[in-house]
C-alpha atoms as a printed R data frame, in Angstrom:
    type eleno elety resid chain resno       x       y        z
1   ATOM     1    CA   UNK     A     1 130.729 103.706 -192.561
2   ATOM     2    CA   UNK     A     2 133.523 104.883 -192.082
3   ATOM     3    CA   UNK     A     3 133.739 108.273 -189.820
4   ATOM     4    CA   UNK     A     4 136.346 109.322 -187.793
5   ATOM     5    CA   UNK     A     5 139.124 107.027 -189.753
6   ATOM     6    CA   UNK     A     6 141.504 109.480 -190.774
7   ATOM     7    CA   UNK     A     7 144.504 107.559 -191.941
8   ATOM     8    CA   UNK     A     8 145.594 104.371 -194.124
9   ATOM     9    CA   UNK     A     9 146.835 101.362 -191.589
10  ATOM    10    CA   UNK     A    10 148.949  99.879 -194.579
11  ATOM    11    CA   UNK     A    11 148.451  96.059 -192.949
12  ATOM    12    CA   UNK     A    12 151.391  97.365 -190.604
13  ATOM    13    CA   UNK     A    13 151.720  98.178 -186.575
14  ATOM    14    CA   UNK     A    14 151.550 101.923 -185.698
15  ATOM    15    CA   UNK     A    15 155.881 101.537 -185.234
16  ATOM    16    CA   UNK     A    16 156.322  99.994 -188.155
17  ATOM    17    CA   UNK     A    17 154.062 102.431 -190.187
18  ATOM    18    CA   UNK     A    18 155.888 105.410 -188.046
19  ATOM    19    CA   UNK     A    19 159.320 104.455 -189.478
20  ATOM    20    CA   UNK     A    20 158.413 103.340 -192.916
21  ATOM    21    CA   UNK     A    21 156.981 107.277 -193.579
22  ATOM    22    CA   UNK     A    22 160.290 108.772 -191.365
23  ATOM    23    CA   UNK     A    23 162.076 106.692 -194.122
24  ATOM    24    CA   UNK     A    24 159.731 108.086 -197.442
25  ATOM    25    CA   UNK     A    25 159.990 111.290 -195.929
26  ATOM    26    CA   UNK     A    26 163.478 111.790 -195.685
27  ATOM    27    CA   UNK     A    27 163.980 109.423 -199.196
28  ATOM    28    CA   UNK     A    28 161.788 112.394 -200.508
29  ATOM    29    CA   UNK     A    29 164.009 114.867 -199.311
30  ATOM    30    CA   UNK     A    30 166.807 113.694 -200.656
31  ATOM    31    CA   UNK     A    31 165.816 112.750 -203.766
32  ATOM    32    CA   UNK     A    32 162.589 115.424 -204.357
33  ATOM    33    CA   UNK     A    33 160.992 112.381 -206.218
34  ATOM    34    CA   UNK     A    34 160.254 108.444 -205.206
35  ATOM    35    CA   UNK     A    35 158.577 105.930 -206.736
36  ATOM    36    CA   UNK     A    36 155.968 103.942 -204.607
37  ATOM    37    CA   UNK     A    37 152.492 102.594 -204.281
38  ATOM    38    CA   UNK     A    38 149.280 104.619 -204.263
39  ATOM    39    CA   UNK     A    39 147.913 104.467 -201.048
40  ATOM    40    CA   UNK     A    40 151.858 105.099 -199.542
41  ATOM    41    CA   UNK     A    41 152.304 108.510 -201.537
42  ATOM    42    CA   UNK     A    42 148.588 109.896 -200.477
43  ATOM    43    CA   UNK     A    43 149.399 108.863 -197.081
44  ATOM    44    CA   UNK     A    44 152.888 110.603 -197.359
45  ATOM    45    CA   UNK     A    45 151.655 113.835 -199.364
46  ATOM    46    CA   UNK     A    46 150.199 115.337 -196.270
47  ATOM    47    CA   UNK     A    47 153.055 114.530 -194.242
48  ATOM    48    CA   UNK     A    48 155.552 115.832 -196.293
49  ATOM    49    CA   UNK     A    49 153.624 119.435 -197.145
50  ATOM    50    CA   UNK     A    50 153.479 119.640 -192.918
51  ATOM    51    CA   UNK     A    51 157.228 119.005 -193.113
52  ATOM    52    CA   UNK     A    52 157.845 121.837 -195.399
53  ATOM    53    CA   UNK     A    53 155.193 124.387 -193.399
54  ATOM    54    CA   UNK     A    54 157.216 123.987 -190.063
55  ATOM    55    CA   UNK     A    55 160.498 124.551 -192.049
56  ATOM    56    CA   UNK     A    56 159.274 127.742 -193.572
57  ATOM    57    CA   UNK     A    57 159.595 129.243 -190.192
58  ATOM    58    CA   UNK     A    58 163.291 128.796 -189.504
59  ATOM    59    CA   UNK     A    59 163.490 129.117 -185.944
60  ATOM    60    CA   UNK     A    60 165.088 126.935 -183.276
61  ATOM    61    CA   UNK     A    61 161.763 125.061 -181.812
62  ATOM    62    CA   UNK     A    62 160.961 124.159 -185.703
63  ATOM    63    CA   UNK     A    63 164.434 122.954 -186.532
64  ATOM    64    CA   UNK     A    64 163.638 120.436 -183.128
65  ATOM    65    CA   UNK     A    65 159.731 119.569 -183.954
66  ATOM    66    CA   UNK     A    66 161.691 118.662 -187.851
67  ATOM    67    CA   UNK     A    67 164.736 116.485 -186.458
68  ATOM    68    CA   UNK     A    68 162.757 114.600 -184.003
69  ATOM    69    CA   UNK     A    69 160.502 113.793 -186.570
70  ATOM    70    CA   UNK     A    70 163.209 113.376 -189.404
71  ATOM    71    CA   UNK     A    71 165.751 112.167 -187.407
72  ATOM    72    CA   UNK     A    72 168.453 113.118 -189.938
73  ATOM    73    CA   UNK     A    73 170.307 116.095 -190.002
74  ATOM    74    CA   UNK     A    74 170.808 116.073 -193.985
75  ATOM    75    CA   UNK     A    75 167.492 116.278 -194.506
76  ATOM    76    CA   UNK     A    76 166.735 118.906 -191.680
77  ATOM    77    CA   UNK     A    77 169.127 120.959 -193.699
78  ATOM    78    CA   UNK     A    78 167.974 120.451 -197.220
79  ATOM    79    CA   UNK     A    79 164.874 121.602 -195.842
80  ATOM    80    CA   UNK     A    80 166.026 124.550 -194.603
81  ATOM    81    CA   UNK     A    81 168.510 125.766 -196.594
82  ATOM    82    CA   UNK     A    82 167.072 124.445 -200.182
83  ATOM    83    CA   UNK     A    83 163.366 123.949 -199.704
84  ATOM    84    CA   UNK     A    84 162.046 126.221 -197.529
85  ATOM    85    CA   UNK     A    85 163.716 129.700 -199.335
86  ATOM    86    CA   UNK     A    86 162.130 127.754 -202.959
87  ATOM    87    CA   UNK     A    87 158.836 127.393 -201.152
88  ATOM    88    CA   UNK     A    88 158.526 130.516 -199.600
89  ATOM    89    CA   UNK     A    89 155.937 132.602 -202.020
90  ATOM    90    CA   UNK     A    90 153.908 129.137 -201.872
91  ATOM    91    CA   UNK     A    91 150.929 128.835 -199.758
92  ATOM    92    CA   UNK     A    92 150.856 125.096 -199.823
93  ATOM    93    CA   UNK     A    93 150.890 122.182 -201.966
94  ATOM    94    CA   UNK     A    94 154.486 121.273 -202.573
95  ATOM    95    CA   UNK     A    95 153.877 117.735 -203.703
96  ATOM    96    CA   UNK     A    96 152.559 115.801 -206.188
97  ATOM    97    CA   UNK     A    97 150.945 112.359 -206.793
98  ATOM    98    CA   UNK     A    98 151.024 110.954 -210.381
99  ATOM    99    CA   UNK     A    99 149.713 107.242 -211.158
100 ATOM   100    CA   UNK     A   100 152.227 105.140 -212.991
101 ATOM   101    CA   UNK     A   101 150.462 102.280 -213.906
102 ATOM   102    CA   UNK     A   102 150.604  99.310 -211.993
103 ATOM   103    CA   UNK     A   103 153.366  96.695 -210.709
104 ATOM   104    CA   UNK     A   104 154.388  93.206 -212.557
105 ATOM   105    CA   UNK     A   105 154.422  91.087 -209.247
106 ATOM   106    CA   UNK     A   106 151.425  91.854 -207.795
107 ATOM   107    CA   UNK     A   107 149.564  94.428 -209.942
108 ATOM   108    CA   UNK     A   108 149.870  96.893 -206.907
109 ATOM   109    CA   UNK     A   109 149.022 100.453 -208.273
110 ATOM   110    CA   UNK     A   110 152.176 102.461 -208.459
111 ATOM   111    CA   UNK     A   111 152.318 105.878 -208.372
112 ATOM   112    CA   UNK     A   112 155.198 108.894 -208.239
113 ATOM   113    CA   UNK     A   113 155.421 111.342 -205.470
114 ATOM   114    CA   UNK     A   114 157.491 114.123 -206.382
115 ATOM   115    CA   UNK     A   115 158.312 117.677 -205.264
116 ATOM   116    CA   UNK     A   116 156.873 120.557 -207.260
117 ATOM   117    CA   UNK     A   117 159.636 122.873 -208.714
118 ATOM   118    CA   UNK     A   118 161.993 119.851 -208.363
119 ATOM   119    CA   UNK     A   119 165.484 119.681 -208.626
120 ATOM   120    CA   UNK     A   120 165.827 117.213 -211.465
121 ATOM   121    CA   UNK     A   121 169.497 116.653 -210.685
122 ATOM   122    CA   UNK     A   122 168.448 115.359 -207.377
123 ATOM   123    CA   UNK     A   123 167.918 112.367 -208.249
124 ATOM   124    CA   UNK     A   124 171.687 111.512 -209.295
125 ATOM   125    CA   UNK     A   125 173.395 112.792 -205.943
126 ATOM   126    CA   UNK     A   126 174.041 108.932 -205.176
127 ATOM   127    CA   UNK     A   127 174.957 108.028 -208.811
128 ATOM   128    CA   UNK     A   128 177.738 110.123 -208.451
129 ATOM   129    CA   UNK     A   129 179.245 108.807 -205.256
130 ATOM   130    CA   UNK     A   130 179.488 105.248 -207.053
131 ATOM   131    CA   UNK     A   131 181.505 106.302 -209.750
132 ATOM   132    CA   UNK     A   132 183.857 108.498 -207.502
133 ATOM   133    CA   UNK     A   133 184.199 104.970 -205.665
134 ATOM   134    CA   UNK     A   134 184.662 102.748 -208.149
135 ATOM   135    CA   UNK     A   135 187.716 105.022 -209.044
136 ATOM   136    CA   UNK     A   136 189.147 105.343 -206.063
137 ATOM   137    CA   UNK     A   137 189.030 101.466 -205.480
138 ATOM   138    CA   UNK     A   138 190.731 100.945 -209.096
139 ATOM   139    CA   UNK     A   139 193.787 103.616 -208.080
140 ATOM   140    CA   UNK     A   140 193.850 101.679 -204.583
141 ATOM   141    CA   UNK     A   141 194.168  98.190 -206.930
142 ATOM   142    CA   UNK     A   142 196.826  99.900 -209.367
143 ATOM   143    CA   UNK     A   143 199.005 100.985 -206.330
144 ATOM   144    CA   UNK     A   144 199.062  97.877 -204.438
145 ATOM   145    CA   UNK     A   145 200.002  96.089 -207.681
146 ATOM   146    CA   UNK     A   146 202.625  98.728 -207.924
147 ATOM   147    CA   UNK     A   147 203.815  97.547 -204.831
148 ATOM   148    CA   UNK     A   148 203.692  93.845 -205.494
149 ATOM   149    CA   UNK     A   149 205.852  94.722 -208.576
150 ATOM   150    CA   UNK     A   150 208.037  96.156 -206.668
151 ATOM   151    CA   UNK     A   151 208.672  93.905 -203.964
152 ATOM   152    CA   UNK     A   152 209.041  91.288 -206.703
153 ATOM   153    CA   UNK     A   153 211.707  92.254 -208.177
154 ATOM   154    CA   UNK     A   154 213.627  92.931 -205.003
């Protein structure tokens, strides 16, 4: 039987375990959807709707409790500048846990965690960076040819 076992231990240390959610959570935050196993996003679904609670109060002991936890002060602000105002009429349940079949390696079962009322353009805030990257490396490349050019022909 299994009484008084509240939690998954994932095959992983308490620390470990500790930092792979802090990671989810804030990867969730970002992102408002993820992609992992089952047994990850039902441990994480709890987590993340006690997140959101504390950040629906807005005051200076809850913005602490959230960055100690988070340790990231992106997310800590996406939560309570973004989430917390969308969340506010909401009594609970802000995620969700949909199956999505199971993975070609090792036929883990998969499953998407997402936000409800997500931001769907979320999910390209990095997407964006890269190309605004790749451009400014190709104008750094076209000026030092420039230069090469230049110095060339002198």
């Amino acid at each position: 039987m299994r009484h008084k076992l509240g939690y998954r231990k994932l095959n992983r240390t308490s620390e470990h375990r500790k930092a792979l959610f802090k990671n989810m959570l804030n990867s969730l935050i970002k992102y408002e959807q993820i992609k992992t196993t089952l047994p990850k996003a039902k441990e994480l679904k709890p987590q993340m709707d006690k997140v959101i609670t504390l950040s629906k109060r807005n005051n200076l002991q809850s913005k602490k409790s959230l960055f100690s936890e988070l340790q990231s002060k992106l997310s800590v602000d996406k939560l309570l500048k973004t989430l917390s105002p969308r969340y506010e009429k909401r009594k609970g349940g802000y995620c969700r846990v949909i199956r999505a079949g199971y993975r070609y390696g090792d036929d883990a079962p998969m499953a998407i965690i997402e936000l409800v009322d997500r931001n769907f353009d979320a999910k390209k805030i990095d997407i964006k960076k890269k190309i605004d990257v790749t451009k400014k490396e190709t104008e750094k490349d076209k000026a030092k040819d420039t230069e090469k050019k230049t110095k060339a022909k002198k």
